[in-house]
C-alpha positions in Angstrom: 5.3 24.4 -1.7 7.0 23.2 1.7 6.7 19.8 0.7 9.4 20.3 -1.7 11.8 20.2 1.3 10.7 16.5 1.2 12.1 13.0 -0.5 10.1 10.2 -0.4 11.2 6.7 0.0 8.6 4.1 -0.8 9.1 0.1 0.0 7.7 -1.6 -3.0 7.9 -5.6 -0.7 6.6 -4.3 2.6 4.7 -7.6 4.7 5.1 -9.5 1.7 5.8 -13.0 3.8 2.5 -12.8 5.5 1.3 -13.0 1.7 3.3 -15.2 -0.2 0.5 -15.8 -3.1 -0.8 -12.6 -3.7 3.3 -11.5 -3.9 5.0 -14.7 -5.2 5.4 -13.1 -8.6 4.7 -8.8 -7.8 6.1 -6.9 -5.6 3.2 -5.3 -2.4 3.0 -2.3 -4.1 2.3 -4.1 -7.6 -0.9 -5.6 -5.9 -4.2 -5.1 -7.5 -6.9 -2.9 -5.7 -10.3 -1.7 -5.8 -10.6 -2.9 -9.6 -8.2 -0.6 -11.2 -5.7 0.3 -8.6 -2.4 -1.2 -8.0 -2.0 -0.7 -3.8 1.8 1.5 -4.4 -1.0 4.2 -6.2 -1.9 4.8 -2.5 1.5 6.3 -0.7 2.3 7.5 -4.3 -0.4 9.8 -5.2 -0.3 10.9 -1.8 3.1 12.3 -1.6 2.2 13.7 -5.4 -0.9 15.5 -3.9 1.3 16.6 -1.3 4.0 18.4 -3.3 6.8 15.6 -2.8 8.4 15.9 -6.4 11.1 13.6 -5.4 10.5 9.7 -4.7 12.2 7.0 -4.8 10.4 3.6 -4.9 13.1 0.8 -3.4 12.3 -2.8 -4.7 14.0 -5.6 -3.7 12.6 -8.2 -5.7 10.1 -9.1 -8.4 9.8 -5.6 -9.4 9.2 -6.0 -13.5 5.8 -5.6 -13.2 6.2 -2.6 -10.7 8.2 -0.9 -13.6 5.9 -1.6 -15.9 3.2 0.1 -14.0 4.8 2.7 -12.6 6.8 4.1 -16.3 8.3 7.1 -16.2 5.9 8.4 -13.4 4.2 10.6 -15.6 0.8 8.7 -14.4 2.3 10.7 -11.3 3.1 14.0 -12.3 6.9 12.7 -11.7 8.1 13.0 -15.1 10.9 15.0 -14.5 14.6 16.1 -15.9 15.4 16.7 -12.8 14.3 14.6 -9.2 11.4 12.7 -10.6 10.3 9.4 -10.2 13.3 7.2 -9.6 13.4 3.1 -9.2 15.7 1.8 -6.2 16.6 -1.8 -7.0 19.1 -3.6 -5.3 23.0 -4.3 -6.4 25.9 -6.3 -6.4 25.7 -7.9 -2.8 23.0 -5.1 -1.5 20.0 -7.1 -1.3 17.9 -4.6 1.6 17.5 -7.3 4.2 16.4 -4.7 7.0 16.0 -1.2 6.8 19.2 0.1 8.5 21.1 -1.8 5.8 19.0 -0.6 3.5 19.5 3.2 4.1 22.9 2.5 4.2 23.4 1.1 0.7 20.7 4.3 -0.6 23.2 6.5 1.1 24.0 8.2 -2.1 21.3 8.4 -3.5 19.4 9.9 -0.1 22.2 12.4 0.2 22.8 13.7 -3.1 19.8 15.9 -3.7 19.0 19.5 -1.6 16.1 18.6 0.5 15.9 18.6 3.9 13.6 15.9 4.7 13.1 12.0 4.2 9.7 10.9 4.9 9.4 7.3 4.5 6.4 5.0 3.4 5.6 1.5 3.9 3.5 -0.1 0.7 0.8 -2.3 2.7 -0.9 0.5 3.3 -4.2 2.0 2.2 -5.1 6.1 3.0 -5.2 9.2 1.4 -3.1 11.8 3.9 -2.0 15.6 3.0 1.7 15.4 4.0 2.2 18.4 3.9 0.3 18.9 7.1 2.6 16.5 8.2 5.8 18.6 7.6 3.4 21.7 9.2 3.0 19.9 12.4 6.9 18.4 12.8 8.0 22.0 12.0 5.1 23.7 14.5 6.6 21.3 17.1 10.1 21.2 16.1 10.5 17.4 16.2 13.3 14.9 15.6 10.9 12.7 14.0 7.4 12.8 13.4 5.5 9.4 13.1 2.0 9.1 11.3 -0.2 6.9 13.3 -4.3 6.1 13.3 -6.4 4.7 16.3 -6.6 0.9 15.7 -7.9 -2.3 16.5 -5.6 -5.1 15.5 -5.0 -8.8 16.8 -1.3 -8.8 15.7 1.0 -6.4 13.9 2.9 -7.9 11.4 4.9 -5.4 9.9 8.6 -4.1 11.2 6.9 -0.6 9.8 4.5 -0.9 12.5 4.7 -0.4 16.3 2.3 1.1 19.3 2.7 4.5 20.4 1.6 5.8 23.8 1.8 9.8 23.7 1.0 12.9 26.2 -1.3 15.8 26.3 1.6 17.5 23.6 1.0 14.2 21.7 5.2 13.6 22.3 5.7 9.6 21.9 6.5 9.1 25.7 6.4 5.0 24.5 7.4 2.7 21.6 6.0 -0.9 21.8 7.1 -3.3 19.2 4.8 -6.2 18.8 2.9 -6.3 22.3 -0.3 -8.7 23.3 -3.3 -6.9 23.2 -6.9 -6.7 21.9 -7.4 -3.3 22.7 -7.5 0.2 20.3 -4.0 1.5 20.3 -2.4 4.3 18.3 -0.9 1.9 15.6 2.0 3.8 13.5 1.1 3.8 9.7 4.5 3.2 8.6 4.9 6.5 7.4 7.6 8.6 8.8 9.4 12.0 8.7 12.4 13.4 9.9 15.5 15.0 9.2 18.0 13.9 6.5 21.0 14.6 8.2 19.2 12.9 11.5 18.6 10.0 9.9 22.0 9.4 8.3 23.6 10.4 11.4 21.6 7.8 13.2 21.6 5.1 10.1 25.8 5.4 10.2 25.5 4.8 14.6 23.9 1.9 13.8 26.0 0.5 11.3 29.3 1.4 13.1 28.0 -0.9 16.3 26.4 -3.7 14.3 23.2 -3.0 15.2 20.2 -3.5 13.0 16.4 -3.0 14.1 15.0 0.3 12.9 12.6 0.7 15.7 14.1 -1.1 18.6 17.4 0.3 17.8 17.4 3.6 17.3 13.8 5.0 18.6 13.3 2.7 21.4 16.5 3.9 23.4 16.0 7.4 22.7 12.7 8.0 23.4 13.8 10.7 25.7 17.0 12.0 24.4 15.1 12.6 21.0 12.3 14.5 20.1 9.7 12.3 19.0 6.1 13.0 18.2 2.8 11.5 16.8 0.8 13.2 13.9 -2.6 11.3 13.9 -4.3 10.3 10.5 -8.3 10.3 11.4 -9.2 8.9 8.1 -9.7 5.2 6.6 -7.0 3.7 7.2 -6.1 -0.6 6.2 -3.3 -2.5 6.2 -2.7 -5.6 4.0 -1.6 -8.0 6.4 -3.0 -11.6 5.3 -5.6 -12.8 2.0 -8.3 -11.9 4.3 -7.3 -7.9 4.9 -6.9 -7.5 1.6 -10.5 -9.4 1.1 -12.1 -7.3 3.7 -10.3 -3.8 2.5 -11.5 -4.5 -1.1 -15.1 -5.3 0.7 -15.3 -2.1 2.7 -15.0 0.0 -0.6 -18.8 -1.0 -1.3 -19.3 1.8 1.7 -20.4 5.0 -0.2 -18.6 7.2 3.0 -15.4 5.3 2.7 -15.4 5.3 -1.2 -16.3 9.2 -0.8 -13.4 9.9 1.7 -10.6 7.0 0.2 -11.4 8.8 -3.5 -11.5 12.4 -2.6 -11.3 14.6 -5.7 -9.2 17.2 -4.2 -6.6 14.5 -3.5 -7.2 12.0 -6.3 -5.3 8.5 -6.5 -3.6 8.2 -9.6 -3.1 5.2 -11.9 -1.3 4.1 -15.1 -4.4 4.1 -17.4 -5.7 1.0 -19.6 -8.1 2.1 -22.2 -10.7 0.1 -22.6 -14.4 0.0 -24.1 -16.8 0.5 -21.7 -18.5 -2.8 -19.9 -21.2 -4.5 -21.7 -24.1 -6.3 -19.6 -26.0 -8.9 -21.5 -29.8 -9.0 -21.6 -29.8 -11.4 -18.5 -27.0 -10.3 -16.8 -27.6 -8.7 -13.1 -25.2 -6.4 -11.3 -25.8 -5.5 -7.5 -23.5 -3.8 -5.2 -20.4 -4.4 -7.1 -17.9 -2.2 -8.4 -16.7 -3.0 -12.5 -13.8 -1.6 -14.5 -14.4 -1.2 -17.9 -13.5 -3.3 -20.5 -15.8 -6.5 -18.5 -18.4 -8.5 -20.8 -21.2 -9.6 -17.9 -23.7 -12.0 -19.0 -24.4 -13.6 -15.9 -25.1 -12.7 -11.6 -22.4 -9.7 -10.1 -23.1 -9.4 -6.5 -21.0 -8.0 -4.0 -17.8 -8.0 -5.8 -15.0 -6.1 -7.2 -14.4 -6.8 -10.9 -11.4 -5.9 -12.6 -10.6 -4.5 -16.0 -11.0 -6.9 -19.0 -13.1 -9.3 -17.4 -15.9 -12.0 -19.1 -18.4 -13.4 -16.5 -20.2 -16.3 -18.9 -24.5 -17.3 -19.0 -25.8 -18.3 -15.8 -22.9 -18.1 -13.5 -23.1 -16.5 -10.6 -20.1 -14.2 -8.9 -20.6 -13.3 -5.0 -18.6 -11.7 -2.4 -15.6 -12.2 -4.7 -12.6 -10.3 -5.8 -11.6 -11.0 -9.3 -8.4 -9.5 -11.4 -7.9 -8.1 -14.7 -8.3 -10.3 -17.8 -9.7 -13.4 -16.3 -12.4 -15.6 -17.9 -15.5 -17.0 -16.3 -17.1 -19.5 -18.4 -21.1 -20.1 -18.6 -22.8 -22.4 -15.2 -20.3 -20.8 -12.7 -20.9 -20.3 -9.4 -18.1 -18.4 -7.9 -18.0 -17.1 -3.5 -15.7 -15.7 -1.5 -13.0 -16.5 -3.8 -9.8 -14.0 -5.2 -8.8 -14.7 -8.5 -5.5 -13.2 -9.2 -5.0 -11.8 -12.9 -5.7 -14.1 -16.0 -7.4 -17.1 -14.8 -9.8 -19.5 -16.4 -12.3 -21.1 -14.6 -14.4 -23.9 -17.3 -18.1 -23.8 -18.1 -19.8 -25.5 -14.7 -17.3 -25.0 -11.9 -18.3 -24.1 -8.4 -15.4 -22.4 -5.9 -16.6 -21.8 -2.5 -14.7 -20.2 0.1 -16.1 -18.1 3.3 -15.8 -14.7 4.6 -13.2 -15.6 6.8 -10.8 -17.7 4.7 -11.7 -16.7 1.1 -9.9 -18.6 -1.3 -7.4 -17.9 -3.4 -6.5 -19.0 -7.7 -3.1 -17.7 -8.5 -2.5 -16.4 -11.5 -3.0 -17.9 -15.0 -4.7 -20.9 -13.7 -6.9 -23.3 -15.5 -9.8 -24.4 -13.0 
């Protein structure tokens, strides 16, 4: 497959400051989703789909439970002897403060094996993509770089993966905006991007020999015409993770059959490291509407609108709405829980009542006692 051509480079700690509970002790990409996901499954599965046997995940910090996830890859199909799944922490004084540095430090590793390609992934983001139609269209139009981008509405971009595109008729990037004001729908870069190995070492090593930093601004900005840049558009569901409340609202929107359908498509399926588990058990009073369980869950009171990971016991009589609650936790009996995300392991005693609202749901770390 053409894909082959391709190594992937996955950020495990993309936009983690605009979520400083959800990552204090995970990287992004270790972030529960959807009730059995982890959000890295997402860029990873889609470069497996796509025939990318080569990818390296690069994690600056609190990557144990990352590892511990992701394993040998073989979740993947990246079990390899050779290429593979392969687990890019930092060293010595490296600690990949910015992406040209980053590069830099990686430039063994990027440069040692035979393909031609580096298409590079933020880990904020959910879709399912076929990249390889990706690589069809940058070879088809014979670009420097090719960047992925989806029509969006967003107040404020806060990612230094993301920037605006304005494109022409050839859909050539004629304009690279960084973080402008505006409340329009704009063609809102992914993240993901592909180009040439040798161009982006070439342009990486520029960079470095004139002290100069910013991936975007640095070397695509000033270049727009010299280089040959283009826009592949992604028409399918498409969120980013950029506060408690996108990740609230993403988790939310997977109660839409159409999205569900599309995010979940069986001829690109999203891998995970699989729990076993017994299947759920629903007590004789127990009522479930709208909501999405893992297995494993004992349910003896009210489910409504909610995502409810693996492992989870909702006690007698309480009652669990618009909520997002994590693997293992404990929900004693005369609960009433809304609009609240309960990270993994919790507690929450016989008679407690958490309300949040739909636009600042609250948030229990991990391993509380409430």
């Amino acid at each position: 497959m053409g894909s082959n051509k391709i190594l992937g480079l996955i950020f495990a700690n993309t936009n983690e400051k605009h979520l400083p509970d959800l990552t204090s002790q995970r990287t992004m990409g270790s972030v529960p989703f959807g009730g059995k996901y982890r959000i890295i499954d997402f860029p990873l599965s889609n470069m497996s789909n796509s025939g990318i046997n080569n990818v390296g995940i690069i994690a600056k910090s609190n990557f144990h439970s990352l590892m511990d996830h992701l394993g040998s890859g073989s979740a993947w199909d990246l079990a390899r002897r050779r290429s593979g799944l392969s687990i890019l922490p930092p060293y010595g004084e490296h600690d990949f403060s910015n992406l040209i540095e980053t590069f830099s430090n990686l430039h063994g590793y990027i440069e040692h094996g035979d393909e031609e390609y580096v298409l590079i992934s933020p880990s904020d983001c959910i879709m399912n993509i076929d990249y390889s139609k990706v690589l069809a269209f940058h070879e088809e139009k014979d670009a420097d770089v090719t960047f992925v981008y989806t029509k969006k509405r967003i107040d404020h971009i806060q990612s230094d993966f993301r920037s605006i595109l304005e494109l022409d008729s050839e859909s050539r990037i004629t304009k690279i905006m960084v973080s402008p004001v505006t409340n329009d729908e704009y063609n809102l870069t992914t993240g993901s991007i592909l180009m040439k190995k040798d161009f982006l070492m070439a342009a990486v090593k520029k960079c470095i020999a004139e002290c100069r930093y910013d991936f975007i601004k640095d070397i695509f900005q000033p270049n727009i015409s010299k280089y040959k840049l283009y826009g592949y558009e992604s028409t399918g569901y498409c969120e980013f993770i950029t506060s408690v409340k996108a990740y609230f609202d993403a988790n939310m929107k997977l109660m839409d059959n159409d999205i569900r359908d599309e995010l979940f498509n069986p001829q690109r399926p999203i891998y995970t490291k699989v729990r076993d588990d017994i299947p759920c058990k629903y007590g004789l009073e127990s009522s479930v509407k709208n909501s999405l369980i893992a297995q494993g869950c004992i349910i003896n009171g009210t489910v409504e609108n909610s995502i409810i990971s693996k492992g989870v016991y909702v006690g007698k009589n309480t009652i669990v709405k618009n909520s997002i609650i994590m693997q293992d936790t404990v929900i004693s009996d005369n609960s009433i829980l809304s609009y609240v995300v309960i990270d993994k392991d919790v507690t929450i005693k016989e008679g407690r009542q958490i309300q949040g609202c739909d636009s600042y749901p609250m948030y229990i770390s991990k391993k509380s006692i409430v």
